[in-house]
Every structure is written in C-alpha cells, then in structure tokens.
GUSE-652418 format. One record per residue (C-alpha): residue in three letters; x, y, z; residue number from 1. Coordinates in steps of 0.5 Angstrom, whole numbers. Layout:
GUSE-652418
+-----+-------+-------+-------+-----+
:  aa :    px :    py :    pz :   i :
+-----+-------+-------+-------+-----+
: ALA :     X :     Y :     Z : NUM :
...
+-----+-------+-------+-------+-----+
***
This chain:
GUSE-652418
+-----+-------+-------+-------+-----+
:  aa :    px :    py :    pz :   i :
+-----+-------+-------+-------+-----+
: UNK :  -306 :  -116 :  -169 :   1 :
: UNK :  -308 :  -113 :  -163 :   2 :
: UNK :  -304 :  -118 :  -157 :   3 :
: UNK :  -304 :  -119 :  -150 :   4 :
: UNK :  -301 :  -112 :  -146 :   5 :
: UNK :  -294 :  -113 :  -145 :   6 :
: UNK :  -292 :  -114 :  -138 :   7 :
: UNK :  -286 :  -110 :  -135 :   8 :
: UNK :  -280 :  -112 :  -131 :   9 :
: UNK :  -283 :  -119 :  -131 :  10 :
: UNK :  -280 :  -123 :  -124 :  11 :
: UNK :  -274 :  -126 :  -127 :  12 :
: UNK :  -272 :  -133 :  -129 :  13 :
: UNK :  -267 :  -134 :  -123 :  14 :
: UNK :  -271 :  -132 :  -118 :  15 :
: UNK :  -274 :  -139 :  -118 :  16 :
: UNK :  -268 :  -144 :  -115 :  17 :
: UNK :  -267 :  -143 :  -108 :  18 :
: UNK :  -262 :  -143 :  -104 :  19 :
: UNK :  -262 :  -151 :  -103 :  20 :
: UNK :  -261 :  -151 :  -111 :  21 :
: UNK :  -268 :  -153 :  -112 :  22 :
: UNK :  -273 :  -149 :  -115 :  23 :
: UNK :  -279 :  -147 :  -111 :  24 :
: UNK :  -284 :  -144 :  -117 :  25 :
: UNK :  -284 :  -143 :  -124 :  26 :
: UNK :  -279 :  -137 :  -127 :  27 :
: UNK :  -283 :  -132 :  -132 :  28 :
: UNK :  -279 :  -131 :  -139 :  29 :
: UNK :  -280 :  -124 :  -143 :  30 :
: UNK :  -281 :  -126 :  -150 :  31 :
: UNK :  -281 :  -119 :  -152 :  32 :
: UNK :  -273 :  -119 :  -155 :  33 :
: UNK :  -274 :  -126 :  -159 :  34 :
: UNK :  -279 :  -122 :  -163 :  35 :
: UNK :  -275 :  -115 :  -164 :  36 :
: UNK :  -269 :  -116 :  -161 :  37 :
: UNK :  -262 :  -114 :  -162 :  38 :
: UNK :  -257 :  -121 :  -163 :  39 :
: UNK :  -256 :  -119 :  -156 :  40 :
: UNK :  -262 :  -118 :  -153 :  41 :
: UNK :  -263 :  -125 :  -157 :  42 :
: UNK :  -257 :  -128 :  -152 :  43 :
: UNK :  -260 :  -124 :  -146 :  44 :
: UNK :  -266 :  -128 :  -147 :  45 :
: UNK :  -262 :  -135 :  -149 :  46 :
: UNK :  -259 :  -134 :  -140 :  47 :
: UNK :  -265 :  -134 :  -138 :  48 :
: UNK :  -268 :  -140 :  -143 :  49 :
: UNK :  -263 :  -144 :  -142 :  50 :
: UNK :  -263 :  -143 :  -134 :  51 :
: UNK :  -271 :  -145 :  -134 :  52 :
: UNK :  -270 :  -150 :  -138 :  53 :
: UNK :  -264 :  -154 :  -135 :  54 :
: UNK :  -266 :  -152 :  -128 :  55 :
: UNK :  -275 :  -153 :  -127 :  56 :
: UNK :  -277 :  -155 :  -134 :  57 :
: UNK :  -283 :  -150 :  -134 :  58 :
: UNK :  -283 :  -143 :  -135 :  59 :
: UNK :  -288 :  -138 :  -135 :  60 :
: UNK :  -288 :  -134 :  -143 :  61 :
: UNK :  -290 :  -127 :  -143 :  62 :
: UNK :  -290 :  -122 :  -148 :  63 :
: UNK :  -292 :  -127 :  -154 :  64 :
: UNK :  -296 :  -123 :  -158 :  65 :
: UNK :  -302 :  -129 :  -158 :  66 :
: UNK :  -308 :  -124 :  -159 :  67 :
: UNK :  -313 :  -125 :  -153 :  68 :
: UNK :  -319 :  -125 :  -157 :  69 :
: UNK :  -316 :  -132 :  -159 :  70 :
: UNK :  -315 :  -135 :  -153 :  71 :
: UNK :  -322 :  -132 :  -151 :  72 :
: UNK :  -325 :  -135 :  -156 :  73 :
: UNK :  -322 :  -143 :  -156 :  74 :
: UNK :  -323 :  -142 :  -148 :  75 :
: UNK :  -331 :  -140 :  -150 :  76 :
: UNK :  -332 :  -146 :  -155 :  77 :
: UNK :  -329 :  -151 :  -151 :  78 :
: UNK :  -334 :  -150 :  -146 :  79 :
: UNK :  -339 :  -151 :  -151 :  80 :
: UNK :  -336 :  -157 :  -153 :  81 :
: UNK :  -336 :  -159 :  -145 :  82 :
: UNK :  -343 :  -157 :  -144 :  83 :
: UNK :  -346 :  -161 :  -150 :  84 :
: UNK :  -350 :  -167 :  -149 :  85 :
: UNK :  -346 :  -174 :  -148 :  86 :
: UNK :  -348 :  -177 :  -155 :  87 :
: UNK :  -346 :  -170 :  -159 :  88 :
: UNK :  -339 :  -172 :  -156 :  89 :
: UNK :  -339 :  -179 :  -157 :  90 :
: UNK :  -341 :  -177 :  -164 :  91 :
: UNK :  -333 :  -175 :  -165 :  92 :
: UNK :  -331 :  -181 :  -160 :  93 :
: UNK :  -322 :  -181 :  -162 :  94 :
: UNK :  -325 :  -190 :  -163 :  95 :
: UNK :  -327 :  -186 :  -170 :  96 :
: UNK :  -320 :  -183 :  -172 :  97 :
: UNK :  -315 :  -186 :  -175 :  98 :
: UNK :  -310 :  -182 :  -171 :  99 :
: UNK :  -313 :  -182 :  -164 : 100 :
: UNK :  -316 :  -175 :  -165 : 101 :
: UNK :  -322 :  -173 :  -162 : 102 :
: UNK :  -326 :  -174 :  -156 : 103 :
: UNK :  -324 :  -176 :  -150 : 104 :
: UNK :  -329 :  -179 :  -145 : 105 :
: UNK :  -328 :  -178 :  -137 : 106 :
: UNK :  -323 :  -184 :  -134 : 107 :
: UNK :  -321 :  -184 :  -142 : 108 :
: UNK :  -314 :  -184 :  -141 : 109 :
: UNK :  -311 :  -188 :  -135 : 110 :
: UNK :  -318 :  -188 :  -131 : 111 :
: UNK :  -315 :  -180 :  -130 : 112 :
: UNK :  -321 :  -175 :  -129 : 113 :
: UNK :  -322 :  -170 :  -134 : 114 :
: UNK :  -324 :  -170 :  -141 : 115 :
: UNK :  -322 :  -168 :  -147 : 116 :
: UNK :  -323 :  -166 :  -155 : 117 :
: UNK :  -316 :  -167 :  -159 : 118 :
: UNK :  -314 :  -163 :  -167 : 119 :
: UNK :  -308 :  -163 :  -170 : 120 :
: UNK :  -305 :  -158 :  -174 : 121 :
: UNK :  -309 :  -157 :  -182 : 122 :
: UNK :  -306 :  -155 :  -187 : 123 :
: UNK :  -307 :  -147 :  -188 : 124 :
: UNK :  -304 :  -140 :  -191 : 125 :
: UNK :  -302 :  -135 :  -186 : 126 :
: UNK :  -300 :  -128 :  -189 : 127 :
: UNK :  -299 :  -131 :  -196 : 128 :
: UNK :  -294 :  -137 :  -193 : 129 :
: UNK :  -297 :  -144 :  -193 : 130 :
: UNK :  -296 :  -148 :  -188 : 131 :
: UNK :  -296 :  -156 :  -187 : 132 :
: UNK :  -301 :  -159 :  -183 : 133 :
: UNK :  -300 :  -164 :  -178 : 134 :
: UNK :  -299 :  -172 :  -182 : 135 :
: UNK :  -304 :  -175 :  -178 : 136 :
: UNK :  -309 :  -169 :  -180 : 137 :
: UNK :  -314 :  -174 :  -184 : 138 :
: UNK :  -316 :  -176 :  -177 : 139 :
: UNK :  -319 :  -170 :  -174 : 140 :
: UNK :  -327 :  -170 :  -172 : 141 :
: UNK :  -331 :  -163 :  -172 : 142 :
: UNK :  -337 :  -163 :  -168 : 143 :
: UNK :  -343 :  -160 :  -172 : 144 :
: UNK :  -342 :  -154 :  -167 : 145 :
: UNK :  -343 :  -147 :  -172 : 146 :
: UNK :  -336 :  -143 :  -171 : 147 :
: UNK :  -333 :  -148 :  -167 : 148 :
: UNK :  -328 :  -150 :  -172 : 149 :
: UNK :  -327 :  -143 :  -174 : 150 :
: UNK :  -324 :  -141 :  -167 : 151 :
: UNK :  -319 :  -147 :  -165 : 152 :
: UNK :  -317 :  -147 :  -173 : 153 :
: UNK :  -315 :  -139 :  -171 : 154 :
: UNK :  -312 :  -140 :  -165 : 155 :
: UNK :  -308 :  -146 :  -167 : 156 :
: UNK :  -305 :  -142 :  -172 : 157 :
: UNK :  -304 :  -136 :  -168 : 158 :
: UNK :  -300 :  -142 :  -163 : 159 :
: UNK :  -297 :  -145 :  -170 : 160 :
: UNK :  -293 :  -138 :  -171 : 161 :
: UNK :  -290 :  -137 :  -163 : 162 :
: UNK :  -287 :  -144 :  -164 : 163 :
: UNK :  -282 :  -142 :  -169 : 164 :
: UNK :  -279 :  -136 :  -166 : 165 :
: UNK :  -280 :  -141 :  -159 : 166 :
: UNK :  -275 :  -146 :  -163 : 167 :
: UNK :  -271 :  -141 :  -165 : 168 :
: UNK :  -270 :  -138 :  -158 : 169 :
: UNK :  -269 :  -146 :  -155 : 170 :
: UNK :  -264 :  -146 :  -161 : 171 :
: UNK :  -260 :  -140 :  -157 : 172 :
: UNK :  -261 :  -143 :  -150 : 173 :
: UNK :  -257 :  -149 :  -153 : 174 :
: UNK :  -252 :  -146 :  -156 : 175 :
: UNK :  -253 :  -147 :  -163 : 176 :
: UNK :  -255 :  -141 :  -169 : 177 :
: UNK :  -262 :  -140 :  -168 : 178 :
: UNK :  -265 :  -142 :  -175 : 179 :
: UNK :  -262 :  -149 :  -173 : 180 :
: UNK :  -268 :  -153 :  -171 : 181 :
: UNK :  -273 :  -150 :  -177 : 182 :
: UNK :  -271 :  -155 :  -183 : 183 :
: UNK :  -273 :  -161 :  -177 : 184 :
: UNK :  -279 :  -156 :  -175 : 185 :
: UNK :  -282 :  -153 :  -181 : 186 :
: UNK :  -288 :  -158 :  -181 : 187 :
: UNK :  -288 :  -160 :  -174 : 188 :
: UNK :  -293 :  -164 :  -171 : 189 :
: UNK :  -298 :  -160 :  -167 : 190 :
: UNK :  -304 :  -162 :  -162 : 191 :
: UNK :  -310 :  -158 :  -159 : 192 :
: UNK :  -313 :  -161 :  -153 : 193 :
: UNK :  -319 :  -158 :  -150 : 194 :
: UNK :  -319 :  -160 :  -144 : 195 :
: UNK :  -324 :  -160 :  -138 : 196 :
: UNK :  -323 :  -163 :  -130 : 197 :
: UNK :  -329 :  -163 :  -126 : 198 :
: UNK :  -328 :  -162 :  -118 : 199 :
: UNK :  -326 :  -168 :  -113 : 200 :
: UNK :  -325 :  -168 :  -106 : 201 :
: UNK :  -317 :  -169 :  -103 : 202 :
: UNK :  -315 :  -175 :  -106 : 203 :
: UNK :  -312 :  -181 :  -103 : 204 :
: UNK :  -305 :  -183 :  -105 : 205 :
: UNK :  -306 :  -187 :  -111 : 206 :
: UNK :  -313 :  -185 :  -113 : 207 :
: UNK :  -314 :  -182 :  -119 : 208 :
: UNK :  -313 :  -175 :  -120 : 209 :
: UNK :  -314 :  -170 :  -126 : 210 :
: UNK :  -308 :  -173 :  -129 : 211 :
: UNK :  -304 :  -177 :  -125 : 212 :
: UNK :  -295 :  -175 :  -126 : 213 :
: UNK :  -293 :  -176 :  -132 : 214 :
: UNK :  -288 :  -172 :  -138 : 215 :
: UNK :  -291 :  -169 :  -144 : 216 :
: UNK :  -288 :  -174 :  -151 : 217 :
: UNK :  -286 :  -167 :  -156 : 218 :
: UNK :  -281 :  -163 :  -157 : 219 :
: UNK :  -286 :  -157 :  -152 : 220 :
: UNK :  -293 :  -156 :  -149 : 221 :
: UNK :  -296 :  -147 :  -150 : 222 :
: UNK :  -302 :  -148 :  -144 : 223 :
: UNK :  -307 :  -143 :  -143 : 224 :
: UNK :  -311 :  -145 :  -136 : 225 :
: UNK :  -316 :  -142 :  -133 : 226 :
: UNK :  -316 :  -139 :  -125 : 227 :
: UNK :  -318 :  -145 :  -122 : 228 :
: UNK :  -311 :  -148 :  -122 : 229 :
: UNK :  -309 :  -155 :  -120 : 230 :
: UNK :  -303 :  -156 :  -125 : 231 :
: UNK :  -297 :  -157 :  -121 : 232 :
: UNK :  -290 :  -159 :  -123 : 233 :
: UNK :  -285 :  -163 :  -119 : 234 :
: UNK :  -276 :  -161 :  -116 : 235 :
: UNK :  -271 :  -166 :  -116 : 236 :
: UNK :  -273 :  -166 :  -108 : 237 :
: UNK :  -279 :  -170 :  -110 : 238 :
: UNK :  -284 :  -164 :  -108 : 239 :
: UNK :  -290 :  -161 :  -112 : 240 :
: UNK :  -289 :  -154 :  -114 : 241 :
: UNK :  -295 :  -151 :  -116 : 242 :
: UNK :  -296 :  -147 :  -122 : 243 :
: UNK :  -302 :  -141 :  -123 : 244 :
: UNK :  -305 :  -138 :  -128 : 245 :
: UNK :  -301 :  -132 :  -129 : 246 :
: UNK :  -305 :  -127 :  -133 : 247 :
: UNK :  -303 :  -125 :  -140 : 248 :
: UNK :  -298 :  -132 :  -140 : 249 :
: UNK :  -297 :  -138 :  -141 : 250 :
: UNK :  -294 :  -144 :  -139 : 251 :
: UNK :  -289 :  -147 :  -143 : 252 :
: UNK :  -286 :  -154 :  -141 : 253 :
: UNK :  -280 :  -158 :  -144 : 254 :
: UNK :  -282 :  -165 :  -147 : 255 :
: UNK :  -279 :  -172 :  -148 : 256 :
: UNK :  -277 :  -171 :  -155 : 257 :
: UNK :  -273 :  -164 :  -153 : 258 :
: UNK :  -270 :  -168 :  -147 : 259 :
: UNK :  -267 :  -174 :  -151 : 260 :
: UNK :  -264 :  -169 :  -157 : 261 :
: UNK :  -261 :  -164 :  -151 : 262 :
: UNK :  -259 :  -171 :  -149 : 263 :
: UNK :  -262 :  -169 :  -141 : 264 :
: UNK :  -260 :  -162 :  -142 : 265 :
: UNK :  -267 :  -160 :  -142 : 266 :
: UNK :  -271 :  -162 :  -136 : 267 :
: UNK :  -277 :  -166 :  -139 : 268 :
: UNK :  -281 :  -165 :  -132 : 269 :
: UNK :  -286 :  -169 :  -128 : 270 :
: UNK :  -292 :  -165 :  -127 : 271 :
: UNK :  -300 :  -167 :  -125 : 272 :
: UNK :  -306 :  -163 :  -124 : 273 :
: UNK :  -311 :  -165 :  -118 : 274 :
: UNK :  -317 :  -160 :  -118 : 275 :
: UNK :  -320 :  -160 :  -111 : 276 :
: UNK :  -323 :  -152 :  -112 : 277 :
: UNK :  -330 :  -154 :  -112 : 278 :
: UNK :  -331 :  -151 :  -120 : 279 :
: UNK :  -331 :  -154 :  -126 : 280 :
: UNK :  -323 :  -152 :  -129 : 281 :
: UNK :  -321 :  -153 :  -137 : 282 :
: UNK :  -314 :  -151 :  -140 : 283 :
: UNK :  -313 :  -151 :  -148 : 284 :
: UNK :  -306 :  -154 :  -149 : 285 :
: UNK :  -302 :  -154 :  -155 : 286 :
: UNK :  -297 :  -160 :  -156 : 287 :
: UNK :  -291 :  -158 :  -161 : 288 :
: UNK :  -286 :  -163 :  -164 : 289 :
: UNK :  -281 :  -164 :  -169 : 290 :
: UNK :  -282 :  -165 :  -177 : 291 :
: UNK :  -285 :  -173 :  -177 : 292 :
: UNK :  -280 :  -175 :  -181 : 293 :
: UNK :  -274 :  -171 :  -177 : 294 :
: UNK :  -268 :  -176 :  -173 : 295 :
: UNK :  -268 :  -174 :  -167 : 296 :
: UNK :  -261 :  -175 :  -164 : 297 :
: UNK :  -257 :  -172 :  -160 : 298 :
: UNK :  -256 :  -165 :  -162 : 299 :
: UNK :  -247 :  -164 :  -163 : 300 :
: UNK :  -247 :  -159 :  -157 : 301 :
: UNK :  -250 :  -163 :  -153 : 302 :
: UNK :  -245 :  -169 :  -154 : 303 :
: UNK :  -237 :  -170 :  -153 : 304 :
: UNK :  -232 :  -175 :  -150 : 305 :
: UNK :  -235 :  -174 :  -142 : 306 :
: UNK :  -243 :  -173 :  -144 : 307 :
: UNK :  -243 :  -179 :  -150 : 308 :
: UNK :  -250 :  -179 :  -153 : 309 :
: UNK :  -256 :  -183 :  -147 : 310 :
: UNK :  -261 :  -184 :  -154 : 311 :
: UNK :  -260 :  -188 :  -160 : 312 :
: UNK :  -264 :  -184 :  -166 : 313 :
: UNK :  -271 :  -184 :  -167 : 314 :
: UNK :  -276 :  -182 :  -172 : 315 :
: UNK :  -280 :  -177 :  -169 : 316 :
: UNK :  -288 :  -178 :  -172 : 317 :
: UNK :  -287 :  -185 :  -170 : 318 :
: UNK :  -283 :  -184 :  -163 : 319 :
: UNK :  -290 :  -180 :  -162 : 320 :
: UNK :  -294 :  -185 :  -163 : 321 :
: UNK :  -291 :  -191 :  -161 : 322 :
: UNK :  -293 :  -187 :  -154 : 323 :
: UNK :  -300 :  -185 :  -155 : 324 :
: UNK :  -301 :  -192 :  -157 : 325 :
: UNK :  -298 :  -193 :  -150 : 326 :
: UNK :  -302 :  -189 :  -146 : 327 :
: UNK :  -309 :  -191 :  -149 : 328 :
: UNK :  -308 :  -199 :  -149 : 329 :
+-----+-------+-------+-------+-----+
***
C-alpha cells in the first residue's frame, strides 16, 4: 500500500523540554524502526518513546505507513456527515445504541461545542487474519450515506494494524519484551469519532470551549486533524502548549488506562481544544484500550518496594464504560 512519504531526520523527542524541565511543544517520533528495525533500532526508538511519554504525554508519530488516501477519504466522509441535515443525524442519535455509539449532537457532551459521530471497531479479516470487533460493535449506528461505512471501516482497519506495532513499541519503552501487551491487546477496544468544532470568539474563563481539559479513558489516542488547530496539551507549569497539524503525522497521546498500568509512569496529559480560527475545524481520533476483558494493574516493571502499585486492579471494558456513563450523565 502506497503511505504517507517518509519524513527524514524528524526533530528529535528530546528537543521538547526546556531548560527549566518542562516541555514547551510536543516532540516528534520516527516509527520508521518499529517497522523494519534492528533489535537496536527497536531500543533506539524505545529512548525516544519513553522520554515522550514520561516527560509530555503526547507526540507526533511519522513515518507510520497509514495510507494517505485513507486519511483523505475518512476526513471527505466526515464532512458530509456534518453537512447533512440535522434530522438524517439525529436518525444515528447515540439515545439509539446500546453502547453510546453514533451521533453526538452540539453541547452533547458536557455542554462543550463540537459534534461527533462514534463507531467501534467490527469484526474484519485483514490479509488473511481475523481480527475481533470491539464488544460494544452490536451498538454502532451507520447513516444511510453511500460509501460511508466503506471509508471509516478502511481507515480503522488501517489505525487497528498500527496499533499493535504501537503496543509493542510502548512495550519497549517500559522495559518489558515488546510482544507483552499483545495477549492483553489482541482484541482491544477500539473507537472512531468524527468530529467536528465550529468557530467561536475568545472565550471567557470557564465558558464553554470545543472541548474543555480533560484525559483520554484508554490505553492511547491516533489523531488526525486538520490545519485549523486548537488542540493544546498542558505542562507541569500549568501552561497550555499547542500542538499543530504536522503533515504526514499523527498525534498520539497517552490515556487513563495506560497511566494506571505503568502506575504514572506514562503521562496521561491534560489537553482541550479551543477553535478561535474563523473556520469550521474537524478531527478524526482513534481511541485505543486494552482486550474488555484484561486486568489492568500495575505492569511488574513499573512496581517495586519505593514505587508500590497507586491503582487496585480493574477490568478494563468496564472501567471504560463506567467513564463514558460518567461523561454523559
């Protein structure tokens, strides 16, 4: 498959803390190696991931192979989807799902201003190898919109096979075999959002913004925006960081479930998006956790006598929707 050109020599993961010990913009990460690397390469690249994820929390992701025309495609459907009338995406109202899936209408989510449409991962084969659907899959809603289905099922796809070269390369980062997390991970849960934020004026303190701070529930989030931006992650000095489009990139932030199983040594990052541009912004991200039915608890490299486990164990598909209840009462 023909995928994103490869960048060369991106800026490196190190270049983002500055001299006081904060990070003042988010570092970029060459996947290249976690593809056709060397056991060393592999390692080389593992630094790199650790520091991002134990210093920001976020990073840029190049070189993934995701095939552009892909990205192109689920970016093209999502504007129709937005563009259609509001009773054609009320028909896919997430009221209608048993798993919350579907659409999310403006001010759905804690009065925050953007809109969303939600699929989980289905059941697919994929070079001749089955790959299990998301639990909650019984719940998606597809609007009657021809090639719709078509280009998110393929981009997802496509997001689902990066996400376990990701595990592995997480795997690395934290010291541990980088086929570690694939038992707990084989079928993870896996949710598209399409998502769409119209323009506001500056908003004043605690008004509602596109989407005010908060942490991601899963394991990681693959995002692909546009050039509008908005999307900003917050340092340990309280200050907000944006974090551009980068083209042939994309954004890969830590979450909840990841924080608690590296028992904090990941950063699960506080970040918001405020679109003050004057043009309609969207932004397709992919939210990634482990297998429903994993335990999560503190991974054995991330424990001993001075760093005792924080979390007492959870099941992961109901730790997630124990959360997403949460954020639609």
């Amino acid at each position: 498959m023909d995928g994103f050109e490869e960048i060369a020599n991106p800026p490196a993961a190190f270049s983002s803390v500055r001299l006081d010990g904060d990070f003042d913009h988010v570092p970029v990460i060459d996947f290249a190696a976690m593809h056709t690397g060397t056991p060393v390469e592999k390692a080389l690249a593992a630094t790199a991931f650790r520091h991002a994820c134990t210093q920001v929390g976020f990073f840029y992701l190049a070189n993934h192979r995701v095939p552009e025309n892909l990205v192109t495609n689920a970016f093209k459907a999502s504007h129709r989807y937005f563009a259609a009338a509001v009773a054609e995406k009320m028909a896919c109202h997430l009221s209608l799902s048993e798993h919350a899936c579907g659409y999310v209408p403006m001010h759905g989510e804690r009065g925050d201003i953007h809109e969303a449409f939600d699929v989980v991962a289905e059941d697919t084969t994929i070079g001749g190898v089955f790959l299990a659907g998301d639990f909650r899959q019984r719940g998606n809603l597809w609007p009657a919109m021809p090639g719709f289905r078509q280009s998110l099922t393929a981009y997802s796809d496509a997001l689902r096979l990066l996400t376990h070269r990701l595990f592995g390369a997480f795997a690395l980062a934290l010291d541990l075999p980088e086929t570690y997390f694939g038992p707990m991970t084989n079928r993870p849960t896996s949710l598209l959002r399409l998502a769409h934020y119209p323009s506001q004026i500056l908003p004043a303190e605690g008004a509602p913004i596109g989407v005010r701070a908060h942490t991601d529930h899963e394991c990681f989030t693959i995002l692909c925006q546009d050039d509008v931006g908005g999307l900003q992650v917050r340092n340990r000095r309280q200050e907000w960081v944006a974090v551009p489009r980068i083209a042939g990139t994309f954004v890969v932030n830590i979450g909840d479930q990841m924080a608690r199983w590296s028992n904090d040594r990941f950063v699960s990052a506080l970040h918001r998006v405020i679109n003050t541009s004057g043009r309609q912004r969207y932004s397709i991200p992919f939210f990634v956790g482990a297998n429903a039915d994993a335990v999560i608890e503190a991974l054995p490299s991330c424990v001993d006598p001075e760093h005792p486990s924080r979390y007492p164990p959870v099941i992961a598909g109901d730790y997630i929707m124990q959360l997403i209840r949460q954020g639609y009462a």
